[in-house]
C-alpha positions as CSV (number, residue, x, y, z in Angstrom):
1,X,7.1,25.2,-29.0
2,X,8.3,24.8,-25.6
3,X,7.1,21.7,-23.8
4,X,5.0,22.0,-21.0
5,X,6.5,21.2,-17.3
6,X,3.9,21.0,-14.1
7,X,4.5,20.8,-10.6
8,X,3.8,17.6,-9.1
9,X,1.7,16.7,-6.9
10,X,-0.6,18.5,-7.2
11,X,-1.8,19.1,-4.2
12,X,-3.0,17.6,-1.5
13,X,-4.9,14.6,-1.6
14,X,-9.0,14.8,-1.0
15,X,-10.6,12.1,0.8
16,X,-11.0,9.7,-2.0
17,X,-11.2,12.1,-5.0
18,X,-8.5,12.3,-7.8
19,X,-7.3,15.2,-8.9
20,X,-9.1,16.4,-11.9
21,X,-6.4,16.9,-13.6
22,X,-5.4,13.5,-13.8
23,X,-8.2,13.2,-16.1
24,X,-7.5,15.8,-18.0
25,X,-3.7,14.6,-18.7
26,X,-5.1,11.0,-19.4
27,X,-7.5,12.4,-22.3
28,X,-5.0,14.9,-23.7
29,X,-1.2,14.3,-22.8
30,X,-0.9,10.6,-21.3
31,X,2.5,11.1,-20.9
32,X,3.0,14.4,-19.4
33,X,6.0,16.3,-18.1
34,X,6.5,16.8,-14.8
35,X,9.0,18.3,-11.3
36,X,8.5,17.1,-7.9
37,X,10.1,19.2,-5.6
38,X,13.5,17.4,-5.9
39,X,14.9,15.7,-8.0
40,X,14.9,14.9,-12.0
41,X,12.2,15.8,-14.7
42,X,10.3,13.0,-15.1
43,X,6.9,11.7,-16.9
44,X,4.3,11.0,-15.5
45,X,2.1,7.9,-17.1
46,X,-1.9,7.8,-16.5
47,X,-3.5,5.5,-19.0
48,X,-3.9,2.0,-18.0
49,X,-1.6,1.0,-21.5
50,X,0.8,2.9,-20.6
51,X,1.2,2.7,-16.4
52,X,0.7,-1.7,-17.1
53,X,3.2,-1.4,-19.8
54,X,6.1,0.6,-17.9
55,X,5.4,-2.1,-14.6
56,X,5.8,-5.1,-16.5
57,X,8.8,-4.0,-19.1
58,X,12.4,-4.9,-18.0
59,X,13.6,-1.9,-20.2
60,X,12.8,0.1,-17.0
61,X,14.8,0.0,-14.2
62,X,14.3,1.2,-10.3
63,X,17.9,0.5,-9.9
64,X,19.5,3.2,-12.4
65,X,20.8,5.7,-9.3
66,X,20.1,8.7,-10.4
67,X,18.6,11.8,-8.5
68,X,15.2,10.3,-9.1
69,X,12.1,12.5,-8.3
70,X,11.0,12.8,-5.1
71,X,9.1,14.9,-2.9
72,X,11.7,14.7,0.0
73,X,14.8,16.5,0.5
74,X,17.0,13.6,1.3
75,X,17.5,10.4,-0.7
76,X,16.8,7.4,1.0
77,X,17.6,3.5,0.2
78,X,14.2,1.7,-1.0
79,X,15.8,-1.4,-0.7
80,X,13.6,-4.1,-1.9
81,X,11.4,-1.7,-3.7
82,X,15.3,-0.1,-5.7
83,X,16.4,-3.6,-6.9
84,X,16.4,-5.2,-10.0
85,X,16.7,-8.6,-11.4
86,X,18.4,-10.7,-10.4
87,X,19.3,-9.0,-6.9
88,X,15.2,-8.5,-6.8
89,X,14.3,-11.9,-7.7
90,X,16.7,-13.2,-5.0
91,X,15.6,-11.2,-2.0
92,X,11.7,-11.7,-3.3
93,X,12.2,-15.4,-3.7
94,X,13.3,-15.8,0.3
95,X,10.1,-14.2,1.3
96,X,7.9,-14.8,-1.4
97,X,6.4,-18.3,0.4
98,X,5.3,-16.7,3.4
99,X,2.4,-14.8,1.3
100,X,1.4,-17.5,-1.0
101,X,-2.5,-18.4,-1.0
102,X,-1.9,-21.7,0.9
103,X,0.1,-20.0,3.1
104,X,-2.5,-17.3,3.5
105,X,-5.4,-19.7,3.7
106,X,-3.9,-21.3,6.8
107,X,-3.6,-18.1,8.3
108,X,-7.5,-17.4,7.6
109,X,-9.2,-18.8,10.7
110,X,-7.1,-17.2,13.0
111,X,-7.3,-13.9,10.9
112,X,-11.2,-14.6,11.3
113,X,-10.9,-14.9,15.0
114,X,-9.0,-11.9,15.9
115,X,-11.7,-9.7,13.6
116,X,-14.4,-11.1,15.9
117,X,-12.7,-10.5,18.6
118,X,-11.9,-7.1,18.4
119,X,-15.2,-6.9,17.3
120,X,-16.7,-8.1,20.5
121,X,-14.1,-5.5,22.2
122,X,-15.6,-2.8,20.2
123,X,-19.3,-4.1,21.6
124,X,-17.8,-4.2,25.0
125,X,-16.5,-0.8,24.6
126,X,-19.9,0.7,23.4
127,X,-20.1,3.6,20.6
128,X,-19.2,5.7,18.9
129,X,-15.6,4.9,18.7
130,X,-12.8,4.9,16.6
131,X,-12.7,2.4,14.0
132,X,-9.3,3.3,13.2
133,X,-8.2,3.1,16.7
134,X,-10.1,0.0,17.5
135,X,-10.1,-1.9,14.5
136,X,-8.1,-0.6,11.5
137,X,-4.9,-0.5,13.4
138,X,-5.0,-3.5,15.5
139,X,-6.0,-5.9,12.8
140,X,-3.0,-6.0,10.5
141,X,-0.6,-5.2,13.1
142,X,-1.3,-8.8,14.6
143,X,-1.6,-10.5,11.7
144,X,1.7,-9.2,10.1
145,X,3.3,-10.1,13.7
146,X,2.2,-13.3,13.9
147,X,3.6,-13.8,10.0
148,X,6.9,-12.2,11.2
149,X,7.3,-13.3,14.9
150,X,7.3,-10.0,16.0
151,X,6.0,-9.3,20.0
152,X,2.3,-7.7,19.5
153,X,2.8,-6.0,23.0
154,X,5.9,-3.7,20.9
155,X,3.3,-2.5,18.0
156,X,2.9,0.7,20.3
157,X,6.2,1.3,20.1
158,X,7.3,0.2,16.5
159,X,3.8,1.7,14.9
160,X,5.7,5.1,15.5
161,X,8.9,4.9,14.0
162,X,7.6,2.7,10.9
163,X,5.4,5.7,10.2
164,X,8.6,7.0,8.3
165,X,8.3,4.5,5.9
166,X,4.9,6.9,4.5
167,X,6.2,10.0,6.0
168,X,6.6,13.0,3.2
169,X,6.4,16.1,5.5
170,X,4.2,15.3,8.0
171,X,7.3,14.4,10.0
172,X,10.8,16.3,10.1
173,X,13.6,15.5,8.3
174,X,15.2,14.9,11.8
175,X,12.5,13.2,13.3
176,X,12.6,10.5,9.8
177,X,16.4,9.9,10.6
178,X,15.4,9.5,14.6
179,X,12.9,6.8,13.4
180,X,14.6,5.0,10.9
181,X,17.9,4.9,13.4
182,X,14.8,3.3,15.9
183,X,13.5,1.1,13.9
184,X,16.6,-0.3,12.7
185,X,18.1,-0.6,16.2
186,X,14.8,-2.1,17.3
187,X,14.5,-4.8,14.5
188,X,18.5,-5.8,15.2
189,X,17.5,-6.8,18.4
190,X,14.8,-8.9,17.3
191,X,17.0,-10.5,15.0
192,X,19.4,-11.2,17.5
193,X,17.1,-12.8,19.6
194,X,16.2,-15.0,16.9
195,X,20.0,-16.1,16.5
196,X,19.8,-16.7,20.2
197,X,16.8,-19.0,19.5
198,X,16.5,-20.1,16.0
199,X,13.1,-20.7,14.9
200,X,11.9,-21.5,11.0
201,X,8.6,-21.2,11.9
202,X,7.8,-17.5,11.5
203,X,9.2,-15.4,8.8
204,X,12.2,-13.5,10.9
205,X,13.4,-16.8,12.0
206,X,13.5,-17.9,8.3
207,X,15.1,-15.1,7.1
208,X,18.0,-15.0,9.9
209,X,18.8,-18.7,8.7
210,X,18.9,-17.2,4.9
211,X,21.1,-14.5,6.1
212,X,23.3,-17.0,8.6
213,X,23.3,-20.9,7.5
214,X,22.4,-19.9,3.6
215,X,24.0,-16.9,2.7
216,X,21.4,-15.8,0.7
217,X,21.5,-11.9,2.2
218,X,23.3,-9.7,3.4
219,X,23.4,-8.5,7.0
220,X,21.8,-4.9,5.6
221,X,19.0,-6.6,3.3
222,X,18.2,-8.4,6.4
223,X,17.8,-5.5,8.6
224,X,16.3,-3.3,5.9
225,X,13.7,-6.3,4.8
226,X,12.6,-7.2,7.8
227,X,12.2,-3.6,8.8
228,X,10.2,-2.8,5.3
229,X,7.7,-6.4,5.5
230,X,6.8,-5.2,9.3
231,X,6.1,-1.6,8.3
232,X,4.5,-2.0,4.5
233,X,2.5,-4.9,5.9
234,X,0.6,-3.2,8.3
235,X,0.6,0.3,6.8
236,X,-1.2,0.0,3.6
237,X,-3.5,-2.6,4.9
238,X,-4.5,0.0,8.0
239,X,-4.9,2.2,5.7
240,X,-7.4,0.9,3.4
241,X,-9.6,-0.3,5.8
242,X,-10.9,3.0,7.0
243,X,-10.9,3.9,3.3
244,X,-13.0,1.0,2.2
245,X,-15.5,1.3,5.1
246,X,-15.0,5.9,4.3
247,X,-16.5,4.4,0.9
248,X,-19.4,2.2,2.6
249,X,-20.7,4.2,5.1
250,X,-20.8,7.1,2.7
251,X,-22.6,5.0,0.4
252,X,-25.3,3.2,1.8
253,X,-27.0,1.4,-1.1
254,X,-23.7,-0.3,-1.5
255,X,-23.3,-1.3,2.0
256,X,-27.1,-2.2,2.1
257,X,-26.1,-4.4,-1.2
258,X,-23.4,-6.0,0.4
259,X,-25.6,-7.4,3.7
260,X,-28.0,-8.8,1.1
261,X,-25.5,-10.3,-1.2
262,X,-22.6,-11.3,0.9
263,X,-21.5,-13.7,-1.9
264,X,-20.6,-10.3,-3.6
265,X,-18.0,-9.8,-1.0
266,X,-14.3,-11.2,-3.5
267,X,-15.4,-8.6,-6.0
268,X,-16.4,-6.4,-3.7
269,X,-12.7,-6.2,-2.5
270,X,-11.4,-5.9,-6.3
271,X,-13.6,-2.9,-7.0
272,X,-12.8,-1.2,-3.8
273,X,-9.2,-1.7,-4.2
274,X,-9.4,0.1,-7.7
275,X,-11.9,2.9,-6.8
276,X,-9.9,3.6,-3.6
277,X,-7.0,5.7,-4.4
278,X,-4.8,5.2,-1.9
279,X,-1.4,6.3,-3.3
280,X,-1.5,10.3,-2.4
281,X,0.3,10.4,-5.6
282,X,2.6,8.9,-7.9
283,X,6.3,7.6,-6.8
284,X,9.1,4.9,-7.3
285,X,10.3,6.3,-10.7
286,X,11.4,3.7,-13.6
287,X,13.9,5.0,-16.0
288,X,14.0,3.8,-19.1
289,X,17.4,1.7,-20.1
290,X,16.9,2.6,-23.7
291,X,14.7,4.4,-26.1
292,X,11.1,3.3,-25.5
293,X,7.8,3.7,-27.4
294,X,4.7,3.4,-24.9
295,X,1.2,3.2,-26.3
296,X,0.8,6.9,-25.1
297,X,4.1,8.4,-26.6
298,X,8.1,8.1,-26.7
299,X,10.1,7.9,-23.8
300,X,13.7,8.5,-23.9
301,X,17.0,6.1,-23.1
302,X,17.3,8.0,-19.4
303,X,14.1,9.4,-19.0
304,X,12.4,8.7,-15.6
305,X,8.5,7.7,-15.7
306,X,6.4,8.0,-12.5
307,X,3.1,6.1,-13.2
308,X,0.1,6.6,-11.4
309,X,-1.9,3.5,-10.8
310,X,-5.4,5.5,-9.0
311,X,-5.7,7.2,-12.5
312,X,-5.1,3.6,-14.7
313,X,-7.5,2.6,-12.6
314,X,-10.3,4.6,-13.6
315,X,-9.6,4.8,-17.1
316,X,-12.1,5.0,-19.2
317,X,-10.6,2.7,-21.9
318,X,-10.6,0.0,-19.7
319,X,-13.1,0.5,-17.2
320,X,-17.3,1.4,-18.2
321,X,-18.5,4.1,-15.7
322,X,-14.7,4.3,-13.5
323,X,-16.0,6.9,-11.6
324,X,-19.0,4.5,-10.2
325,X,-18.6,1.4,-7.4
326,X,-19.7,-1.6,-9.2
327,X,-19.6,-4.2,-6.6
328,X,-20.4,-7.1,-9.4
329,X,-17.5,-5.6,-11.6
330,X,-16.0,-8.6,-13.9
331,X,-13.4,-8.6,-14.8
332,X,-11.5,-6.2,-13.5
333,X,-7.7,-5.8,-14.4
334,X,-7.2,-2.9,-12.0
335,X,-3.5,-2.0,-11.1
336,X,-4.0,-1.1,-7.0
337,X,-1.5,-4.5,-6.0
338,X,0.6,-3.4,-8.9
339,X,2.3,-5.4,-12.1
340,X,5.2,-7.2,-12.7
341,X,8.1,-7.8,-10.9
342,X,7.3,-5.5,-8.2
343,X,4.0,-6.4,-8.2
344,X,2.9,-6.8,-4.4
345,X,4.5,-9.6,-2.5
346,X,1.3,-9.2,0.2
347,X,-1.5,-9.1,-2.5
348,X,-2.7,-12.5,-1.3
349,X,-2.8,-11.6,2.8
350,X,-3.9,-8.1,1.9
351,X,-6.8,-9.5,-0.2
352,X,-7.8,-12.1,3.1
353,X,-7.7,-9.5,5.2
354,X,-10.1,-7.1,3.7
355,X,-12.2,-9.8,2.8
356,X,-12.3,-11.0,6.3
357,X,-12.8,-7.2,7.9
358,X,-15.8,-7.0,5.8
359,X,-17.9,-10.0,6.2
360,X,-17.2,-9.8,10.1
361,X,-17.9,-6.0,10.5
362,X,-21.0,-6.7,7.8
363,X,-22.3,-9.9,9.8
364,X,-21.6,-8.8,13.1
365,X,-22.8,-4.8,13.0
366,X,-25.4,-4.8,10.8
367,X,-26.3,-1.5,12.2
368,X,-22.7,0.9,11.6
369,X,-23.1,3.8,10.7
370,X,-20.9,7.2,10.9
371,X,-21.1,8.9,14.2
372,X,-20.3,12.3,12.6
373,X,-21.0,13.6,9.6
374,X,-18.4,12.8,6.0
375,X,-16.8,16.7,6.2
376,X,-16.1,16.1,9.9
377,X,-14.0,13.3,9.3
378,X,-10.3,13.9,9.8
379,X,-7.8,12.9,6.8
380,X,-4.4,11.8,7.2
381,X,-1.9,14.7,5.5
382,X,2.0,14.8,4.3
383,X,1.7,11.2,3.7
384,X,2.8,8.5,1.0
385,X,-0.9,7.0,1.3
386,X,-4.5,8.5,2.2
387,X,-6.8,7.5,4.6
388,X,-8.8,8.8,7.2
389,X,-7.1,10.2,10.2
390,X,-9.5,9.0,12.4
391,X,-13.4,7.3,12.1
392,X,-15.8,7.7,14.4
393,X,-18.5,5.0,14.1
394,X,-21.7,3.7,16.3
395,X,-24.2,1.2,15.7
């Protein structure tokens, strides 16, 4: 009997909904074959068992260099995210203490002030507006710049060219090399202006001394790091703030729950960070080093596994009702951050800031609402992640 191979993705992502048939390949064929449109056969991993497992087991590498799925033409270094130990372990451990919960607790009141002020700009401004424009985007931006020491006044001009670093074909292949080439000449400069005047007291500054007094990195990983923190940190976290409030606003019981029980507000963040699916599908292949036996099946010395972490998320074996917002949900080992050594660096900041987003746009608009209606709202498309293109709100 021949085995089964399916095009993957799927298709394109809708709003917040999976793709059914993720369901259907967790309940029947956990690990089930698969082609992007270049690159090796691979397997694609659903079940929360088997996605956790793969994450957290050495015997799977990212750094095996082969012609690893992908839904791009051209093959592109993922520095960081490509490495194994120890080459990870070294890289992660110059940046690691920049996004540690002390750290990230000292960055809190500032974080806290910035929301209310652009908060006060968006009162100033009147509605409806674009919560995107006027909120989603401007809030990580300047915290991530502040962490890094990069000039706020540039995010204009380096928001562009780090949209590569989510670009599938919503931009050209020629327009990703432009942008990459941009990005990399505009972070050299910055980095030579920090060799110009050394600082420790921003991350850039730190890592220049790593790269120049330590010789901890090279003079690529320090390029391609610092280029990867500015554009990951603010990406994913600009991102899911349109989806988390998408989620709210199309919900109001939840959101009306969430005014009367603020205290709600840390679990709040963990549901919405597992219900939100914000991967448009799965990516960052791990081939196996050897012969492997998952909870869901076999998978073979050489074999790539893609997992999906949206559909471990709602997996029934792990989750009661996955399909449902429980704002109260405890515990909940969800998998949106990730697991294992690749876990993500910026769970901690991430968490802070869409904690902080929501008890300030909670507290200080108790009246948002949409300003259109949920089918009029414009979805980002050809991307790595999902999230609303735009959000018009009033209050």
């Amino acid at each position: 009997m021949l085995e089964t191979v399916r095009r993957y993705p799927f298709g394109e992502p809708d709003r917040m909904l999976l793709d059914p048939a993720y369901a259907r390949l967790q309940r029947d064929e956990p690990l089930a074959r698969v082609r992007m449109p270049y690159g090796d056969l691979a397997l694609l991993a659903t079940r929360h068992a088997d996605v956790r497992a793969v994450l957290a087991d050495a015997r799977f590498s990212r750094a095996f260099g082969r012609d690893e799925p992908r839904t791009v033409e051209q093959l592109t270094d993922g520095g960081i995210f490509s490495l194994d130990p120890p080459e990870h372990t070294r890289i992660r451990g110059l940046v690691v203490k920049a996004f540690t919960v002390r750290r990230v607790e000292q960055l809190r009141e500032r974080t806290e002030q910035l929301a209310d002020r652009l908060v006060d700009e968006m009162i100033a401004h009147g509605g409806p507006l674009d919560l995107v424009e006027h909120f989603a985007l401007p809030f990580p931006v300047t915290v991530m710049c502040e962490l890094l020491g990069v000039p706020v006044a540039d995010r204009k001009r380096f928001g562009t060219w780090a949209s590569v670093i989510v670009a599938t074909t919503s931009l050209s292949p020629e327009k990703i090399v432009e942008y990459r080439a941009r990005l990399g000449i505009y972070m050299g400069r910055l980095i030579d202006r920090r060799r110009r005047e050394p600082t420790d007291a921003d991350l850039l500054g730190a890592l220049v001394q790593a790269r120049d007094d330590d010789d901890r990195l090279t003079e690529d990983e320090l390029l391609h790091l610092s280029a990867t923190l500015l554009s990951v940190g603010f990406e994913t976290t600009s991102a899911e703030i349109p989806n988390f409030m998408y989620l709210l606003l199309t919900r109001p019981d939840l959101l009306h729950r969430l005014r009367a029980e603020p205290e709600l507000l840390p679990t709040a963040v963990e549901e919405l960070l597992r219900y939100s699916p914000i991967a448009a599908f799965a990516m960052f292949p791990r081939y196996a080093r050897e012969d492997v036996e998952l909870p869901g099946g076999p998978v073979r010395a050489g074999e790539p596994v893609l997992v999906h972490t949206a559909a471990a998320n709602r997996d029934p074996r792990v989750f009661t009702d996955p399909d449902e917002i429980d704002l109260a949900r405890s515990p909940n080992p969800h998998l949106a951050l990730g697991h294992g050594v690749h876990h993500c660096l910026g769970g901690p900041l991430a968490r802070m800031e869409l904690r902080t987003m929501l008890a300030t746009l909670i507290r200080r608009l108790p009246n948002l609402r949409l300003a259109v209606t949920a089918e009029e709202i414009p979805w980002k498309t050809g991307q790595l992640i999902r999230g609303p293109q735009s959000l018009p709100v009033t209050w």
